[in-house]
C-alpha positions as CSV (number, residue, x, y, z in Angstrom):
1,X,0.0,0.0,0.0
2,X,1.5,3.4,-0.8
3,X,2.1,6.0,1.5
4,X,-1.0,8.1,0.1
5,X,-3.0,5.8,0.3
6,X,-2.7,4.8,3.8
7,X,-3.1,8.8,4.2
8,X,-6.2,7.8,2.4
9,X,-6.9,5.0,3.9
10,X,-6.3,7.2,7.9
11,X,-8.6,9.8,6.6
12,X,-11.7,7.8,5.8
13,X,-11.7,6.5,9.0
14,X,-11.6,10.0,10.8
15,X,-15.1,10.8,8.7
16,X,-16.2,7.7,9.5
17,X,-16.3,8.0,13.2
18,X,-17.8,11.3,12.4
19,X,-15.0,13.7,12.6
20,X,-13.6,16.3,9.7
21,X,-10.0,14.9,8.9
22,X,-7.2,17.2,9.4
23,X,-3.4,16.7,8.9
24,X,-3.1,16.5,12.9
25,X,-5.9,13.8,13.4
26,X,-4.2,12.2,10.3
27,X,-0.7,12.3,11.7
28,X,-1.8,11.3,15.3
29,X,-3.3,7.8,13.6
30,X,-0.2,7.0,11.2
31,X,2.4,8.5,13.4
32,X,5.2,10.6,12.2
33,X,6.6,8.0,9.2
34,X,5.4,10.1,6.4
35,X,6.7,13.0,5.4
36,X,4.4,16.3,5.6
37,X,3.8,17.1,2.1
38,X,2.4,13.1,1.7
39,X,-0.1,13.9,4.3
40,X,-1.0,17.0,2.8
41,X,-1.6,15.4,-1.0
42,X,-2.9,12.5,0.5
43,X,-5.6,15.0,2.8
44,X,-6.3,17.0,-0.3
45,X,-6.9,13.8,-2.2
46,X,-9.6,12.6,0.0
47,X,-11.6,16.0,0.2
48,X,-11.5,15.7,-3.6
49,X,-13.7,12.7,-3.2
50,X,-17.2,11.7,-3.3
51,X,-18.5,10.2,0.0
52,X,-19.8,7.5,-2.9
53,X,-15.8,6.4,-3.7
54,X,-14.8,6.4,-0.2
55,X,-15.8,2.5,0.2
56,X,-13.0,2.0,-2.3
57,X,-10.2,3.2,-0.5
58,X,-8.9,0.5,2.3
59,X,-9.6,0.5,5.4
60,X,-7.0,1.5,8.2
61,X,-6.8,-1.4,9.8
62,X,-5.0,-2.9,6.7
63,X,-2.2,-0.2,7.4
64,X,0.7,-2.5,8.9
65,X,0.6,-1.2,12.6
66,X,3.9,1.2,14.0
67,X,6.7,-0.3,15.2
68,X,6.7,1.1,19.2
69,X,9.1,3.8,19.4
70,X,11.0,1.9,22.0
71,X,11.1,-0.8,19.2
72,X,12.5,1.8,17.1
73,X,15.6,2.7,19.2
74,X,16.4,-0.4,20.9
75,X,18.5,-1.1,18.2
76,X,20.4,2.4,17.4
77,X,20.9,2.5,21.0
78,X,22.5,-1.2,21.9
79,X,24.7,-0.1,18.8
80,X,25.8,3.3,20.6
81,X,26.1,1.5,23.7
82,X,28.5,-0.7,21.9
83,X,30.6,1.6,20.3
84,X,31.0,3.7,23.9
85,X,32.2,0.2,25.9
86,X,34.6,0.1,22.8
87,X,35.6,2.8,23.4
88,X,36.0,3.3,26.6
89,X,37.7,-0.1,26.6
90,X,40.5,1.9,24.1
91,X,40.8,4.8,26.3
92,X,41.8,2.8,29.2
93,X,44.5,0.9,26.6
94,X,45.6,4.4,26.3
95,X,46.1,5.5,29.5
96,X,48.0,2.4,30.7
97,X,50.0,2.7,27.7
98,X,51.0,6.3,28.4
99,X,51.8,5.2,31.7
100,X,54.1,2.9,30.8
101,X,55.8,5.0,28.6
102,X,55.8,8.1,31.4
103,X,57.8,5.4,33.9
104,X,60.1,4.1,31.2
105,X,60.7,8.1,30.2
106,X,61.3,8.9,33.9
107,X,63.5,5.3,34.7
108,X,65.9,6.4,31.7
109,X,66.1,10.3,33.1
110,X,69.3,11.5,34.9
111,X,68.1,12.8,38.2
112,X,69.3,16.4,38.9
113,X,70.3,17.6,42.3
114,X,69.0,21.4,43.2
115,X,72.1,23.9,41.8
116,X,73.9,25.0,44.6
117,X,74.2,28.7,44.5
């Protein structure tokens, strides 16, 4: 199903339970997966048409349902969490290694007495 017609599809339901369809109710049904001018051609599109053609356009409960936002960004955020334990993991290499270098730099140093003056 295209994106319009889902639009389609959001806004006959909206006049069907007896309310004027508007690119808020619209959005607030599909979510925010379309982009704005969609919803707008799509909106325009259905006040073009006859009540008599609106048995033709699907019915909303055919639209695939949204994936729960928590759905969304479980997998983004595991990836990030990832890449920071990585991260963090070379960071600490770092630091030890510096370490070590700092202790063999001051091992090979000639230690200076104070200047007697």
């Amino acid at each position: 199903m295209s994106p319009i017609e889902q639009v389609l599809a959001a806004a006959k339901s909206i006049a069907i339970n007896g309310h004027t369809p508007s690119l808020a109710l619209i959005k607030s049904r599909l979510g925010s997966r379309f982009p704005m001018p969609v919803l707008i051609q799509g909106l325009q599109q259905f006040k073009s048409l006859p009540k008599s053609e609106w048995q033709n356009l699907p019915e909303l409960n055919d639209i695939p349902p949204l994936e729960s936002p928590s759905d969304e960004l479980a997998s983004p955020i595991a990836q990030l969490q990832q890449q920071v334990d990585t991260m963090q993991q070379l960071i600490n290499q770092l630091n030890n290694r510096v370490n070590e270098l700092e202790q063999q730099v001051n091992q090979h140093l000639p230690t200076t007495s104070p200047k007697a003056e």
